[in-house]
C-alpha positions in Angstrom: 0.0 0.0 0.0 2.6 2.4 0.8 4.6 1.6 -2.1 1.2 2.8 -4.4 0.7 5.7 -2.5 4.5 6.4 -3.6 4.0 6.0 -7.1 1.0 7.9 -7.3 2.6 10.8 -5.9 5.6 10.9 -8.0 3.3 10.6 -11.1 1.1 13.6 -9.8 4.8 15.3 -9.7 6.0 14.9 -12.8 3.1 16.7 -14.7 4.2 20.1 -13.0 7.5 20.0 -14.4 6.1 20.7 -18.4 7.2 23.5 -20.1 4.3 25.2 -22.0 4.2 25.3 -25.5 3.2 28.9 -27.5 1.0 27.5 -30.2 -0.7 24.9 -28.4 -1.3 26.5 -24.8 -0.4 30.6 -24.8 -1.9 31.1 -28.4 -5.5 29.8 -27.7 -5.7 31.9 -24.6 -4.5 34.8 -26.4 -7.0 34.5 -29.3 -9.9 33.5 -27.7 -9.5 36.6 -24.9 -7.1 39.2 -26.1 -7.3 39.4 -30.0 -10.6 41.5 -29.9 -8.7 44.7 -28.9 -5.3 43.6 -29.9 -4.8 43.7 -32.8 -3.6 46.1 -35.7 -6.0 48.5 -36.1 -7.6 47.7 -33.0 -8.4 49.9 -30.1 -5.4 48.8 -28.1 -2.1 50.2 -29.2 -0.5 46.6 -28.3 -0.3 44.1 -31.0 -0.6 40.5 -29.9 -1.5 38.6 -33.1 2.0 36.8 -33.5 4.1 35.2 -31.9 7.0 38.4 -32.1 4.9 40.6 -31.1 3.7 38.6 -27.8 7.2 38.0 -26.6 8.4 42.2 -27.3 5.8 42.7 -25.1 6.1 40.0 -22.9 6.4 42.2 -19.9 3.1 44.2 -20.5 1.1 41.0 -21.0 
């Protein structure tokens, strides 16, 4: 029993430790909830449709 309990917790560990990816978990988020204002043309002055112009302005986001 105590050797289950073991393994179960390492394995809950070891999900924690991915990195994320841009295009399949940042992008999504971004589209879905920042690219009505953000984009060119758009009432915000930030850009965030590609990837370049999320990381330049990484430190706004």
């Amino acid at each position: 029993m105590k050797k289950l309990i073991i393994i179960l917790l390492c394995f809950s560990f070891i999900g924690f430790g991915q990195n994320p990816n841009y295009s399949e978990d940042i992008a999504p988020i971004i589209y879905n909830k920042c690219l009505q204002c953000h984009h060119s043309g758009g009432i915000s002055p930030l850009p965030l449709e590609t990837y370049a112009n999320a990381v330049s302005n990484a430190g706004m986001i």
